[in-house]
C-alpha positions in Angstrom: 83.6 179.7 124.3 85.9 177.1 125.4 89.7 176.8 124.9 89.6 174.1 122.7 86.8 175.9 121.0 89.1 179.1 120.6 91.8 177.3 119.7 89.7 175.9 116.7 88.7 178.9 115.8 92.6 180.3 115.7 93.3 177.3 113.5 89.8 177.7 111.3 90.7 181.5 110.8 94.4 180.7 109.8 93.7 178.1 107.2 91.1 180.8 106.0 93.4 183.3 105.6 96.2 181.1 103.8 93.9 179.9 101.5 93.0 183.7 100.5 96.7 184.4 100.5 97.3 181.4 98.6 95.1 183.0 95.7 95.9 186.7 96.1 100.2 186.4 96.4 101.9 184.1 94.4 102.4 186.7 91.4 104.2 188.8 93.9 106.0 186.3 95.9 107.5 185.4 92.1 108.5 188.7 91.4 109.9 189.7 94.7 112.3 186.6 94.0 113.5 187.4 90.8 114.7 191.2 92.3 116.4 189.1 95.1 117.9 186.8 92.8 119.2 189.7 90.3 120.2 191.7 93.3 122.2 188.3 94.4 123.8 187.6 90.8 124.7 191.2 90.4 126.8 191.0 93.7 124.1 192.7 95.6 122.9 192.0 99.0 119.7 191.9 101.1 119.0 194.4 103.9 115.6 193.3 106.3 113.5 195.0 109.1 110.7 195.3 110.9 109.5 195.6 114.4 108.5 193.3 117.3 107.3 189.7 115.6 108.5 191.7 112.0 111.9 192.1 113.3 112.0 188.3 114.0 111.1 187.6 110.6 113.8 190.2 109.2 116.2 188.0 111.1 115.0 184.8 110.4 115.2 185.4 106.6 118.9 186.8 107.1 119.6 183.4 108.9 118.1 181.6 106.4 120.3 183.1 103.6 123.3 183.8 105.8 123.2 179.5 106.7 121.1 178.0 103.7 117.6 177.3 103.6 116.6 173.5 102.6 119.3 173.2 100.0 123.2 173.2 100.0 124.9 176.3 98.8 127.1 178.9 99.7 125.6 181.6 102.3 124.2 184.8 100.6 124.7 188.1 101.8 121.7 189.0 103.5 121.5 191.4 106.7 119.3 192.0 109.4 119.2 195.9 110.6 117.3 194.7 113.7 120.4 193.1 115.2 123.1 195.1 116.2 122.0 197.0 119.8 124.8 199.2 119.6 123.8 200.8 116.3 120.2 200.5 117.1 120.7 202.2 120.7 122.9 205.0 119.4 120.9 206.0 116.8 117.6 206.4 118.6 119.7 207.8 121.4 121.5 210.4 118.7 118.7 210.6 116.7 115.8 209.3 117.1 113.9 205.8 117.3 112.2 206.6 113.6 115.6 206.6 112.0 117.1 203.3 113.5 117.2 201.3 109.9 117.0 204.5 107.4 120.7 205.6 109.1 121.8 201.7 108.5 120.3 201.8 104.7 122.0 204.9 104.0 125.2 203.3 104.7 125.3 199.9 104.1 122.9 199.9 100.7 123.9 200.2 97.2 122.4 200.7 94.1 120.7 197.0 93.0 120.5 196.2 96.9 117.2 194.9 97.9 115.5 196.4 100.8 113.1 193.6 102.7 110.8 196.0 104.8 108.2 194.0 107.2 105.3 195.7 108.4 101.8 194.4 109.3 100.3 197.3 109.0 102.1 199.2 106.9 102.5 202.2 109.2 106.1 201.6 111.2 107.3 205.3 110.5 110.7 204.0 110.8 110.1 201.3 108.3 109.0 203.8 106.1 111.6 205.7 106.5 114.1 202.8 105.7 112.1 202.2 102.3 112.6 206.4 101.8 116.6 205.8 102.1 115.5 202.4 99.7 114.8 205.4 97.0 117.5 207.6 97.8 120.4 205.1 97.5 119.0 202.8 94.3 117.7 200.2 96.2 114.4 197.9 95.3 112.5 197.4 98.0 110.1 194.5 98.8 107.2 195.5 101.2 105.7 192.5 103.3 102.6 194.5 104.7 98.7 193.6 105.5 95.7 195.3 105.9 95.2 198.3 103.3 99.3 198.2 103.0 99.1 201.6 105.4 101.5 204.5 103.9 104.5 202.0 103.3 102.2 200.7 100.5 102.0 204.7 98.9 105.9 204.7 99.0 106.6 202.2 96.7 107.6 202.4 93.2 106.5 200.9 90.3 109.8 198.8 90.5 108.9 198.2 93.9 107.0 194.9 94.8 104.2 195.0 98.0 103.4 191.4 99.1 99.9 192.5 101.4 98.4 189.8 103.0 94.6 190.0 102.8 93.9 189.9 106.5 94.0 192.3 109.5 94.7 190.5 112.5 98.5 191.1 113.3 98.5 187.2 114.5 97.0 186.3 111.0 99.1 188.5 108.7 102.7 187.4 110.7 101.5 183.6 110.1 101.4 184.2 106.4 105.2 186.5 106.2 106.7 183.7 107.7 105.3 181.4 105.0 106.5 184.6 102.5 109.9 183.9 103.5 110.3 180.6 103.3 108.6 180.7 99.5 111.2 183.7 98.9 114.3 181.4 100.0 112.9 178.5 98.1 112.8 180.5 94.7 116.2 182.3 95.3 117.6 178.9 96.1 116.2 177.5 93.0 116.7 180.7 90.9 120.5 180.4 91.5 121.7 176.8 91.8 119.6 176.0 88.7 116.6 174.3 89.6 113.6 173.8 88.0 111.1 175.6 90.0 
C-alpha cells in the first residue's frame, strides 16, 4: 500500500467511526452535560484523568473550562490530576503508580463533584481506581472509554454516565474523546449562560 493510500485509509476509517459514534453517543454526551452543568451550578467542580493521549485530553478539557471554550464567560473550576509532577511523583514514589489520581480524588472531591475519567480501553487500573474514590467521596463520574468499556465500564453506577466509543483502535477512539470534549464544553457553555442549545 502506498502512503497516500494509508493515509486514505486513516481518514476513510475515521470518518467511519464518527459517523457510528455520531449515532451511538449523543444521548450520553447530553446527559454527561447536564451532571457537569448541575455539578457547576451547585458550586461543584470538575476533576479529569487519564493516561498518555487520555491525560492530554483531561488537560485540554480543564483548559478549556479553566479559559473558555468558543464563548465569553467566566472560567469554571475544572482540574486536571495529570498536571502536577510533584504530587504525581510522590505518590507513585510513596505509594504506588495505581493510586496517582484516587489519592488526589480523595482529597480534592466533594460530594456533587464530577469525576471525568479517560480511558480507551477501559482498563487503566489507576483510572479505575480514581472512579472507586468517585464512589467513596459522592462524586458522579463520567467514563470516556472504547472497546467493551473494560472493567471501568462495570464500576459505574446507575448515576454514572459511560460515553464508549464504538471502535477499538486507540488512534480511532482518542479522535472521537476529543470531539466528546468539545461537545461537553459546548453544552455546559450553553446550559449556563442561557443558550438555546
Amino acid at each position: 500500500m502506498s502512503a497516500e493510500a494509508r493515509i486514505r485509509s486513516h481518514f476513510e476509517e475515521t470518518i467511519a467511526t464518527q459517523k457510528a459514534a455520531s449515532e451511538a453517543l449523543p444521548g450520553a454526551i447530553e446527559h454527561a452535560a447536564r451532571l457537569m452543568s448541575r455539578s457547576l451550578l451547585n458550586n461543584g467542580k470538575i476533576l479529569a484523568c487519564g493516561n498518555g493521549g487520555s491525560a492530554g485530553d483531561a488537560q485540554h478539557f480543564s483548559a478549556e473550562m479553566l479559559n473558555r471554550f468558543e464563548m465569553e464567560r467566566p472560567g469554571l473550576p475544572a482540574l486536571a490530576l495529570t498536571t502536577d509532577s510533584s504530587t504525581l511523583t510522590s505518590i507513585a514514589n510513596d505509594y504506588a503508580y495505581e493510586d496517582i489520581f484516587s489519592k488526589q480524588v480523595r482529597a480534592l472531591g466533594q460530594p456533587g463533584d464530577v469525576l471525568l475519567a479517560i480511558s480507551t480501553s477501559g482498563g487503566s487500573e489507576n483510572v479505575n481506581r480514581a472512579v472507586d474514590a468517585a464512589i467513596e467521596r459522592g462524586l458522579w463520574t463520567i467514563a470516556l472509554t472504547g472497546r467493551d468499556g473494560g472493567s471501568l465500564a462495570k464500576r459505574l453506577r446507575p448515576e454514572d454516565v459511560e460515553i464508549r466509543v464504538p471502535a477499538n483502535r486507540t488512534a480511532r477512539i482518542q479522535e472521537v474523546h476529543i470531539l466528546v470534549v468539545h461537545c461537553l464544553c459546548d453544552l455546559v457553555d450553553r446550559e449556563l449562560l442561557g443558550v438555546d442549545v
